[in-house]
C-alpha positions as CSV (number, residue, x, y, z in Angstrom):
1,X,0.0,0.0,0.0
2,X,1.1,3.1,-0.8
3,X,-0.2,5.7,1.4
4,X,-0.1,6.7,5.0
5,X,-2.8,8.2,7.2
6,X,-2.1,10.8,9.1
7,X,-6.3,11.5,11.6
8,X,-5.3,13.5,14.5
9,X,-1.6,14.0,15.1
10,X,0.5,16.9,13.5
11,X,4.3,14.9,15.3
12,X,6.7,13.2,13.1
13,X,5.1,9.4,13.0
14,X,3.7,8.7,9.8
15,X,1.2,6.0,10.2
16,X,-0.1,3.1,7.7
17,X,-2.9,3.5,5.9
18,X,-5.5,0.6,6.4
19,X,-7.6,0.7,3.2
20,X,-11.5,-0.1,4.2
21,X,-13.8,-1.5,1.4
22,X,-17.0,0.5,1.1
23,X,-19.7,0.9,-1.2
24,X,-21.7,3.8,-0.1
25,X,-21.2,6.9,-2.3
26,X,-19.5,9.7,-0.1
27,X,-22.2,12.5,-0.2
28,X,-21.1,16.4,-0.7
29,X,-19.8,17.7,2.0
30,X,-20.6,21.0,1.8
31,X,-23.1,22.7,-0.1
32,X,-22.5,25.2,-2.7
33,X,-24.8,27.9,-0.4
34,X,-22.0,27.4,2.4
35,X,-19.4,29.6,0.3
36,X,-21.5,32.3,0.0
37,X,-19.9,33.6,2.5
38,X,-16.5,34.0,0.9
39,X,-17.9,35.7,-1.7
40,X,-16.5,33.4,-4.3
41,X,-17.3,33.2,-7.9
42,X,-16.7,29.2,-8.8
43,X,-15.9,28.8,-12.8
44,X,-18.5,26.4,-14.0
45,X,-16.9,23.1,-15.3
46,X,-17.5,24.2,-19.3
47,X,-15.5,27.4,-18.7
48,X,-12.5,25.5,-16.6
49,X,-12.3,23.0,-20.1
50,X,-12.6,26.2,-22.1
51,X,-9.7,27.1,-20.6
52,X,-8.1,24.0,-20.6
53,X,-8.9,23.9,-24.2
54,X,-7.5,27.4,-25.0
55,X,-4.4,26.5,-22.9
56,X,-3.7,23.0,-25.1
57,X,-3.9,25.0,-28.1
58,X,-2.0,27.7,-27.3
59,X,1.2,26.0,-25.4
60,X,0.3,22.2,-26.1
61,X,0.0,21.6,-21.7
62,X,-1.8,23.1,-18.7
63,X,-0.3,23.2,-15.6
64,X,-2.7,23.5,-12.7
65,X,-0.1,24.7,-10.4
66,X,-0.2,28.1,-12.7
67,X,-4.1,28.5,-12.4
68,X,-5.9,30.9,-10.1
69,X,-7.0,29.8,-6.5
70,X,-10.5,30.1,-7.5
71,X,-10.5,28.4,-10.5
72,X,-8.7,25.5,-8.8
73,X,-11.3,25.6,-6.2
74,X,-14.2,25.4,-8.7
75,X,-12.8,22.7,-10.3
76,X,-12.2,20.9,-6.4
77,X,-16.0,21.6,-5.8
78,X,-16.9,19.7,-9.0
79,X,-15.0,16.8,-8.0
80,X,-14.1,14.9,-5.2
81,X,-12.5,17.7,-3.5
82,X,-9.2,16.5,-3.0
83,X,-6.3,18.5,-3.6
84,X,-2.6,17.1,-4.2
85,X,0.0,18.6,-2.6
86,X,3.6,18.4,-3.6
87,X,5.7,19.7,-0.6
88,X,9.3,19.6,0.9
89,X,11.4,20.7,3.7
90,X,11.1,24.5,4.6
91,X,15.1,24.8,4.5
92,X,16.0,23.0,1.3
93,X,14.1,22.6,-2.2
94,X,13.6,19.7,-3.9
95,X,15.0,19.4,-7.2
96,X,13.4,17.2,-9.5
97,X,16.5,15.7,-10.2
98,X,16.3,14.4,-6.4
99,X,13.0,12.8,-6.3
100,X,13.2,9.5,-5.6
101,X,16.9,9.5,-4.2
102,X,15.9,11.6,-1.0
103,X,13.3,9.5,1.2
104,X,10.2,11.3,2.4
105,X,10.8,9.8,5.8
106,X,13.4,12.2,6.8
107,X,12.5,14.2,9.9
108,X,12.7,17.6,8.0
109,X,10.2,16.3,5.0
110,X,8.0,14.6,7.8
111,X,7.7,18.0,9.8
112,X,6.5,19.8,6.1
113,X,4.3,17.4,5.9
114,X,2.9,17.5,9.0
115,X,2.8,21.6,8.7
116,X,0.5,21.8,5.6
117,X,-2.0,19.1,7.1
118,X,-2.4,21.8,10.2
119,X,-2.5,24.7,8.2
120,X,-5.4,22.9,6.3
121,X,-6.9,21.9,9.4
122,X,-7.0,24.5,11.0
123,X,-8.3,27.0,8.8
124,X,-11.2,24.5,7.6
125,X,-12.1,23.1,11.4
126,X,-14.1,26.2,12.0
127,X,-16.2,25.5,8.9
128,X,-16.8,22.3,9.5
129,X,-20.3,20.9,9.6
130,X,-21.4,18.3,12.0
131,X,-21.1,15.7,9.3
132,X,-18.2,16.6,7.8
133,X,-15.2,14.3,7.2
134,X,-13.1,16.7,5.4
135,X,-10.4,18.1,8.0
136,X,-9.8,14.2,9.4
137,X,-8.9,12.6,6.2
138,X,-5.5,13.2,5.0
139,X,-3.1,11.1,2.4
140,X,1.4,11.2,2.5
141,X,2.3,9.2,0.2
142,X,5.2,6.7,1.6
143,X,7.3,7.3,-1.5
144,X,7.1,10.4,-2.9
145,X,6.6,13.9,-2.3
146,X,3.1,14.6,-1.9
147,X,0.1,14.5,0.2
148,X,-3.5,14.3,-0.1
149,X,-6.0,16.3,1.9
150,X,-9.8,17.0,1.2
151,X,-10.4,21.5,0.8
152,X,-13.2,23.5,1.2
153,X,-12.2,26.9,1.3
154,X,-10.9,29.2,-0.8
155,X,-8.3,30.5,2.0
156,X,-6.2,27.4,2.2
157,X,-5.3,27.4,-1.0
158,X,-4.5,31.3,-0.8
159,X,-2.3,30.2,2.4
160,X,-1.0,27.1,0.5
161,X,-0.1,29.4,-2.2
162,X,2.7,31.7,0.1
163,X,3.9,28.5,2.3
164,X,7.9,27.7,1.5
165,X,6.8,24.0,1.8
166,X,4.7,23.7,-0.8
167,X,6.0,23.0,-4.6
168,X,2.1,22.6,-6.6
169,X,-1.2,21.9,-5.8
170,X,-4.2,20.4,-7.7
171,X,-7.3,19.4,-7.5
172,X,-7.3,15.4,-7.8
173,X,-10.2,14.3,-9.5
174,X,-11.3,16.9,-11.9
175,X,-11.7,15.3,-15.3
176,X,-11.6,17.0,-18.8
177,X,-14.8,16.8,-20.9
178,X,-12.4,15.4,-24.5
179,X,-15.3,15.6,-26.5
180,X,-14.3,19.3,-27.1
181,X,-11.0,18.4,-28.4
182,X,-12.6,16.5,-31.9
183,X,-12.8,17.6,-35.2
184,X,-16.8,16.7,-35.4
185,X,-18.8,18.4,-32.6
186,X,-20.5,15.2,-32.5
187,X,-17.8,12.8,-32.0
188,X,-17.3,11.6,-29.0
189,X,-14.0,10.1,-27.4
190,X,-14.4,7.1,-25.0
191,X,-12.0,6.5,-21.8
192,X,-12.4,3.1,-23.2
193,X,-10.1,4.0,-26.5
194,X,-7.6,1.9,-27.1
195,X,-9.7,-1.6,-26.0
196,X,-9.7,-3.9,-28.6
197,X,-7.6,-6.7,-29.3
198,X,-9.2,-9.5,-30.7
199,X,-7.8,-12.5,-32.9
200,X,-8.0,-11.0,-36.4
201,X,-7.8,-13.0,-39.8
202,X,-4.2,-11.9,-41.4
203,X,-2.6,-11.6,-44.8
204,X,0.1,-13.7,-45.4
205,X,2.1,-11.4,-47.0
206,X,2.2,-9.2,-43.3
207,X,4.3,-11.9,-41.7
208,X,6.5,-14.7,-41.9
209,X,7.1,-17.7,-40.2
210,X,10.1,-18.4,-38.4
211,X,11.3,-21.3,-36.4
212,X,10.3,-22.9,-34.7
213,X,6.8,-21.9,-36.0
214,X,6.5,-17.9,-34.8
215,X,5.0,-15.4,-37.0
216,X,6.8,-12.5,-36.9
217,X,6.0,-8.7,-38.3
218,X,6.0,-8.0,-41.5
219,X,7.5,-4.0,-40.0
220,X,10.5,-6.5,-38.2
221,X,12.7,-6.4,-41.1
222,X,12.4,-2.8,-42.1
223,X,13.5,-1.9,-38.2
224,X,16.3,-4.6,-38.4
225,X,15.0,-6.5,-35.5
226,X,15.0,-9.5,-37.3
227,X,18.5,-9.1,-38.5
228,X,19.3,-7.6,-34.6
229,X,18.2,-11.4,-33.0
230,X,21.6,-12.8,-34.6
231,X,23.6,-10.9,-31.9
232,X,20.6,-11.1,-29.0
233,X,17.3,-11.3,-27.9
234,X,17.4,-9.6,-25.1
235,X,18.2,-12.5,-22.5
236,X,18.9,-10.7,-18.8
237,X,17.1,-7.4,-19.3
238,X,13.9,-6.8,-17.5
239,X,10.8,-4.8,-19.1
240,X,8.4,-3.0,-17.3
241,X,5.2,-2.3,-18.5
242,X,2.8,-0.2,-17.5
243,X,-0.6,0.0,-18.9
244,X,-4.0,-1.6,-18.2
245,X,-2.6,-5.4,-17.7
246,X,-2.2,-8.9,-18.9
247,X,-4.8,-10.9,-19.7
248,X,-5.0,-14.6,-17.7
249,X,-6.2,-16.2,-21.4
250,X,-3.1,-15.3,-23.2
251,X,-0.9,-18.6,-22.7
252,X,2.1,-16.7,-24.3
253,X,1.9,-14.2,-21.5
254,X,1.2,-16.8,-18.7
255,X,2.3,-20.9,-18.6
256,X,3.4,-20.9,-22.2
257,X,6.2,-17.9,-22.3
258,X,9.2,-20.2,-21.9
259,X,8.3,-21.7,-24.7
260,X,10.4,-22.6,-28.3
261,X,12.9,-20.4,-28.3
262,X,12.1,-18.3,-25.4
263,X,13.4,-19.8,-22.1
264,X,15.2,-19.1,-18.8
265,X,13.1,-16.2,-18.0
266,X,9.7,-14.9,-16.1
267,X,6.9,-12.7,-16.4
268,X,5.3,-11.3,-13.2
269,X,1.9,-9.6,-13.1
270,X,0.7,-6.4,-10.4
271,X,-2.2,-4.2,-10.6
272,X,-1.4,-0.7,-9.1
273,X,-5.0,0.7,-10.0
274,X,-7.6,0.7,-8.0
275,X,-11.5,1.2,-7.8
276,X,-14.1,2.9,-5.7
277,X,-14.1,6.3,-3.7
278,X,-10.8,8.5,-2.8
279,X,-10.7,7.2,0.9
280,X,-12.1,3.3,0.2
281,X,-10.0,2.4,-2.6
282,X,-9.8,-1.1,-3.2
283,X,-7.1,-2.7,-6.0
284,X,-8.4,-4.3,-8.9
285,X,-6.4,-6.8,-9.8
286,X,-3.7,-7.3,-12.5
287,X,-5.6,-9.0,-15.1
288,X,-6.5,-6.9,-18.2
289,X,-10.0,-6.0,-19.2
290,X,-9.1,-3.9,-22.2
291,X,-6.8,-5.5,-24.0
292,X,-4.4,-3.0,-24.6
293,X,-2.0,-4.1,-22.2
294,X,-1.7,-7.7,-23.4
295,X,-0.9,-6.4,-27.0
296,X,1.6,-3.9,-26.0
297,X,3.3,-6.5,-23.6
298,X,3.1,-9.1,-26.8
299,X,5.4,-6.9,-28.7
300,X,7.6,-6.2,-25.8
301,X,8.1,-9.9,-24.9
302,X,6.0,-12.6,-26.6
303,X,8.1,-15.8,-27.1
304,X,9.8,-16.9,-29.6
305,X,6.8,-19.7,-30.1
306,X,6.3,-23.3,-31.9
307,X,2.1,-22.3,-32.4
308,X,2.2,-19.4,-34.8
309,X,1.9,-16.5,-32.7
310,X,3.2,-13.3,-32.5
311,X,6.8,-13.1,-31.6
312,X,8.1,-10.1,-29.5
313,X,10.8,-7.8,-30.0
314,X,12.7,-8.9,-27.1
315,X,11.5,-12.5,-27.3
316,X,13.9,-13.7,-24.3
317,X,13.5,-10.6,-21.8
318,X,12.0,-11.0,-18.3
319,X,8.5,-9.2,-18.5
320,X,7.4,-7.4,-15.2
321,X,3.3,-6.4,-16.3
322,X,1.4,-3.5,-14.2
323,X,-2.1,-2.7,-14.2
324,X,-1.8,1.1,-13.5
325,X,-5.2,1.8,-15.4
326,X,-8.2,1.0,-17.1
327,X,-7.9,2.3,-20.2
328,X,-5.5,3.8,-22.2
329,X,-5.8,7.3,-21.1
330,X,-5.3,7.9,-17.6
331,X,-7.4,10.8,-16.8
332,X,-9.4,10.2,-14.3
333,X,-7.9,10.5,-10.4
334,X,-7.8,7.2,-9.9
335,X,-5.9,6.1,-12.9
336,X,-3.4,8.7,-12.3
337,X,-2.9,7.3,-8.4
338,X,-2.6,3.6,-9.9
339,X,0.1,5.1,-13.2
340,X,2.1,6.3,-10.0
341,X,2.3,3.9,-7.9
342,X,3.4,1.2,-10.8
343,X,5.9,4.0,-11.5
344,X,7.2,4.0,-8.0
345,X,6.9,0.1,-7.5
346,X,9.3,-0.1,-10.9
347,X,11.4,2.3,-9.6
348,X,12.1,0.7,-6.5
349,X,13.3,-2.8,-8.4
350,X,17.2,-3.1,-9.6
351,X,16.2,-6.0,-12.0
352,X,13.6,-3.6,-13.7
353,X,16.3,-1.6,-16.8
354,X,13.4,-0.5,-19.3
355,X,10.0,1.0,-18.8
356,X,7.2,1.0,-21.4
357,X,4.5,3.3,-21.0
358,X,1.8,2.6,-24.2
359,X,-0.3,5.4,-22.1
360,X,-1.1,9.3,-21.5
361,X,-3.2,11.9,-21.0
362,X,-3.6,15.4,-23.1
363,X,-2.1,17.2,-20.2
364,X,0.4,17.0,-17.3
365,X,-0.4,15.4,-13.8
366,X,2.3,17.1,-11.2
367,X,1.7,13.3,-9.1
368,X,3.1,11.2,-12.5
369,X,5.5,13.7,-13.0
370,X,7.0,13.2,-9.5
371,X,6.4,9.3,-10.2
372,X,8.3,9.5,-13.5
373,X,11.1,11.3,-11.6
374,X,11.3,8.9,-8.8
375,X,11.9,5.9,-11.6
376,X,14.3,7.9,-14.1
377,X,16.3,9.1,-11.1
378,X,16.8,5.8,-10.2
379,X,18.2,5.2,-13.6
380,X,15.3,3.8,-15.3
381,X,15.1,4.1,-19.2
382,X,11.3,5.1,-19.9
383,X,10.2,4.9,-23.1
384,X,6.6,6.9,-23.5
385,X,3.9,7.1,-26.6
386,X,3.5,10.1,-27.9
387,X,-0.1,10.0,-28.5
388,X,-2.5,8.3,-30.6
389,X,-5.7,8.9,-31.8
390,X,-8.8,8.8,-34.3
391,X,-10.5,11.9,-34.0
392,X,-8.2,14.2,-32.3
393,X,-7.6,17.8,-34.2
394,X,-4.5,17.9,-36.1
395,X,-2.9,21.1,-33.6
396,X,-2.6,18.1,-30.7
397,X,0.8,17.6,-30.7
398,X,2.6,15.3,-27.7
399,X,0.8,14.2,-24.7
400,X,1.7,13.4,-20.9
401,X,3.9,12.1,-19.5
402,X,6.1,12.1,-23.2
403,X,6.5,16.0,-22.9
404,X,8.4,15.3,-19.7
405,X,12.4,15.8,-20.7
406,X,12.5,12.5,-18.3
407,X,10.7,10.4,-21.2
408,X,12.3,9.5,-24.7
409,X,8.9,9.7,-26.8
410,X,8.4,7.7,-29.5
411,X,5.5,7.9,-32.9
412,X,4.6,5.6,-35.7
413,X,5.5,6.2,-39.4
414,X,4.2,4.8,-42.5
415,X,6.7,2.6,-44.2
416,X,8.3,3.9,-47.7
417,X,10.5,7.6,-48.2
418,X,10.0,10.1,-46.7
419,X,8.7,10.3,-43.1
420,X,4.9,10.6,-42.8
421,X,3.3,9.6,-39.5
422,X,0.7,7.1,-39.3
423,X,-3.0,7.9,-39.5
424,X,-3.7,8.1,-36.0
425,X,-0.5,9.3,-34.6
426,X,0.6,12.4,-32.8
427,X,4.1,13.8,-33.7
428,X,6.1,17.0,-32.1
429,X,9.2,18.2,-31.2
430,X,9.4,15.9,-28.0
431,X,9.8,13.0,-30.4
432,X,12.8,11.2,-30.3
433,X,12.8,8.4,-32.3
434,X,9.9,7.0,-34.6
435,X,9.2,3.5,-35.7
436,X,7.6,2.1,-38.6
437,X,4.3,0.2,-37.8
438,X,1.6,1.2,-40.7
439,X,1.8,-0.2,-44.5
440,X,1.4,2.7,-47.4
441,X,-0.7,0.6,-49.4
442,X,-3.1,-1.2,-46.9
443,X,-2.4,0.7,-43.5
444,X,-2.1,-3.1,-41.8
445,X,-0.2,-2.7,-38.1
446,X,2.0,-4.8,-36.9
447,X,1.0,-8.0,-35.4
448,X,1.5,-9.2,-31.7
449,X,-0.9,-11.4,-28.9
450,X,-4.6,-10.7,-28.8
451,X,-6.2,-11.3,-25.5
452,X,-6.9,-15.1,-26.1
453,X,-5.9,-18.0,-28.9
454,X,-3.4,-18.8,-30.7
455,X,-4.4,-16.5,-33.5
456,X,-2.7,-12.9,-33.8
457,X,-4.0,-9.5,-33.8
458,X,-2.8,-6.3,-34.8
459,X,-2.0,-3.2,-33.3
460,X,-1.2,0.8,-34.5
461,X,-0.8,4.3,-33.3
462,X,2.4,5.3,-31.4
463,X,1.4,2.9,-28.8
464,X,3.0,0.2,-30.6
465,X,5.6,2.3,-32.0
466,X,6.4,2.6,-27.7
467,X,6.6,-0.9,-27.2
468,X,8.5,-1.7,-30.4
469,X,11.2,1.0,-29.0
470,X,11.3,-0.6,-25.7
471,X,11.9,-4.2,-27.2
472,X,14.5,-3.2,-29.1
473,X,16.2,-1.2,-26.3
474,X,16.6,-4.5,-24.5
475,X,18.1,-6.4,-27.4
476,X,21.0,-3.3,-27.0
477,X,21.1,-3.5,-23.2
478,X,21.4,-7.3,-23.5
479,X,24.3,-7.2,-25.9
480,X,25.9,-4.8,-23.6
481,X,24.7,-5.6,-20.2
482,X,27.2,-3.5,-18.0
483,X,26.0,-0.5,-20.0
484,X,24.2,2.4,-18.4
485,X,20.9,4.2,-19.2
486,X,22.5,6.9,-21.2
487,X,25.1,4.6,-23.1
488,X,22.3,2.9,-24.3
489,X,19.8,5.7,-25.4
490,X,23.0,6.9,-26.5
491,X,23.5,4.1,-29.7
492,X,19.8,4.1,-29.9
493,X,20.5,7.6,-31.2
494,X,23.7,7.3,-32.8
495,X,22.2,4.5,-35.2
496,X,18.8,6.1,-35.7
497,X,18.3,7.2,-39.1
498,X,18.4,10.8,-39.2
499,X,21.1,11.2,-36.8
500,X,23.1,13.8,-36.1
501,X,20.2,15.8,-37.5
502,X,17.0,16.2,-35.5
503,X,13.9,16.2,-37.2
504,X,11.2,18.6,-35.5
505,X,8.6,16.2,-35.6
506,X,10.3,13.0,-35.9
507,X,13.1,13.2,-34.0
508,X,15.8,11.3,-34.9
509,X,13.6,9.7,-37.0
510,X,13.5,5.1,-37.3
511,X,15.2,3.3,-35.1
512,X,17.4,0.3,-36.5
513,X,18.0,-2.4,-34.2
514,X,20.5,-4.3,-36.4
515,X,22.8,-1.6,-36.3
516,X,22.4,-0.7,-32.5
517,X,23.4,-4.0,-31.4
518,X,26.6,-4.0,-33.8
């Protein structure tokens, strides 16, 4: 578990969170009427994704921490009413470049802690209502910088705002209406995007067989993977990924991925992401129930197999899978608690080299950005999708967490000259490297495991292009074990195909594997 509770002391002892399944529905807790007296205007939901609209456009991110109190309050109100709190010791700021390498336990982080809880406490314990829980439920997170308190009032966050302790704030739950970033006015964007990985019926000619009876790619050549597994395939290195989970009907993924070539190595399965109200969480288990995470760990990993399915990049690498959320965009508060805590629970793990991350959201989340700190300063390479979609505007450029300079991002490209992204790909000057994952003539993907059977699917967008990336940095980390992050990232580089130049929407363009491993 990754939280501790701190009810009714303000001291130094941080004390363990027992999580308590519970299915009522937490009711308001204070009615809009109540802040009349404060004399504050609350910004209706449509005008807070107005101007969460206006900010995408205009700077491609918002950053709560740069909004006003009151709009930060109206968006609390019209959520759960939890803000997050990044903090740190009153007499020395925390660097970004230290998260995850200074521990949160220290007496002088503990007393910061401790300090904003009061200050929140005490302004709001006057306002209380006889019903109220607000003031006695408080979240520090046992890892990282931050902690989680419910707010009311318009003053905390006006006192918040001058304390030395505190680095950001923002409201927890709030979720952005995306409908109002299509094309059509009448399109509508489900959470659920991304969830579809059934065994598909595939042309011959977009794969071929290889012993002992794998089908493999028909984008594998043109990224010189297949001519990269003469010098490894990625025995010894260990690939994370996060996304929304394996599924328990994959046998490639579960009893059958030592099998053919594939052998001496494990796959492990966690769900970070968790269901039900902000105080009652419960976890959810690891299995997938979208069907994104099984395909993107497929590419990563799948073995080297004797039954005609998909073979994986990395087809001998140790898989770790996380279920950090339900879908493939982790907007909701939630999802961005359960993308964290995988984050934090890969960090911590010296086996773990590579991180995949298949996942995003249209703006940043201060809590991931801390996470994503906390596992690249601990000298994680993490490899992040730079956005895909089917009815997205053209001006949406990269998403979360690939804008963070922590991340290398990575976008698909069409095969043939020339570099033209693939249909449903998002491309910026984040990019770093692209791969090549969509056919000119019949836009086919590339293939990897569907949630069940034998039989193949097919995947596209950047998300594969992420996983593809992350399979073939562990064929270069395994040729060179005793290599560091940056060495490797390094030749990733250094043999991509536009290299020295820098494209400003492709990066250094496609990645070749053959040569990286030379």
């Amino acid at each position: 578990m990754k939280y501790l509770i701190r009810n009714q002391i303000f001291g130094l002892i941080v004390l363990a969170l027992i999580v308590v399944s519970c299915q009522t529905e937490e009711q308001p807790q204070v009615s809009q009427s109540e802040y009349s007296q404060e004399e504050v205007q609350l910004v209706s939901s449509h005008e807070i994704d107005q101007l969460i609209l206006k900010s995408l456009k205009e700077s491609g991110d918002f950053i709560w921490a740069d909004q006003s109190d009151e709009l930060i309050l109206s968006a609390l109100l019209q959520s759960d009413s939890v803000l997050t709190i990044g903090y740190q010791s009153a007499d020395k700021e925390l660097t970004n470049a230290r998260i995850g390498l200074e521990s949160v336990g220290q007496p002088q982080m503990q007393q910061a802690a401790s300090k904003i809880i009061g200050l929140v406490r005490r302004i709001q314990k006057p306002q209380q209502n006889a019903n109220s829980r607000m003031v006695d439920e408080s979240l520090v997170h046992a890892d990282l910088p931050f902690l989680e308190v419910k707010v009311s009032t318009l003053e905390v966050l006006q006192q918040l705002r001058a304390l030395g302790e505190v680095r950001y704030f923002e409201p927890r739950g709030y979720e952005f209406d995306y409908s109002l970033a299509m094309d059509n006015p009448y399109a509508r964007i489900t959470s659920d995007s991304g969830c579809e990985n059934e065994p598909q019926s595939i042309p011959s000619s977009d794969y071929s067989i290889i012993a002992p009876g794998a089908k493999s790619s028909w984008n594998y050549d043109q990224m010189g993977i297949s001519q990269a597994w003469n010098q490894s395939s990625g025995a010894g290195i260990t690939v994370g990924v996060i996304d929304t989970g394996l599924s328990p009907d994959q046998a490639m993924l579960n009893g059958s991925f030592n099998s053919g070539a594939s052998s001496g190595r494990s796959v492990q399965r966690f769900g970070t992401y968790q269901t039900g109200l902000w105080w009652w969480k419960k976890y959810d288990g690891p299995h997938d129930q979208c069907g994104h995470g099984t395909a993107m760990a497929g590419v990563v990993a799948a073995p080297r197999n004797t039954v005609g399915n998909a073979v994986g990049v990395a087809y001998n690498s140790n898989l770790i899978s996380v279920r950090g959320t339900s879908d493939v965009i982790f907007n909701s508060g939630n999802e961005k608690d359960g993308v964290a805590e995988a984050l934090v629970l890969l960090g911590k793990r010296s086996d773990v080299k590579i991180i995949s991350m298949s996942i995003g959201d249209l703006f940043s989340s201060a809590k991931v950005a801390d996470a994503v700190r906390y596992a690249h300063n601990r000298g994680k390479l993490i490899f992040a999708a730079a956005g895909t979609s089917t009815s997205f505007t053209n001006w949406v450029g990269v998403i979360f967490p690939a804008t963070m300079p922590e991340t290398v991002a990575v976008t698909g490209v069409k095969e043939g000259n020339g570099y033209q992204r693939c249909d449903t790909c998002h491309s910026g000057a984040q990019v770093e490297f692209t791969v090549i994952m969509e056919r000119a003539s019949t836009n086919s993907k590339p293939l990897t495991t569907a949630l069940y059977s034998n039989t193949p699917s097919t995947v596209g967008g950047s998300s594969v292009a992420t996983a593809t990336a992350s399979g073939i940095a562990a064929l270069v980390w395994a040729k060179y074990p005793n290599w560091t992050r940056d060495q490797v990232l390094n030749k990733m580089r250094n043999t991509a195909d536009l290299y020295p130049s820098k494209n400003a929407q492709y990066g250094y363009g496609n990645l070749n594997a053959a040569v990286a491993v030379n």
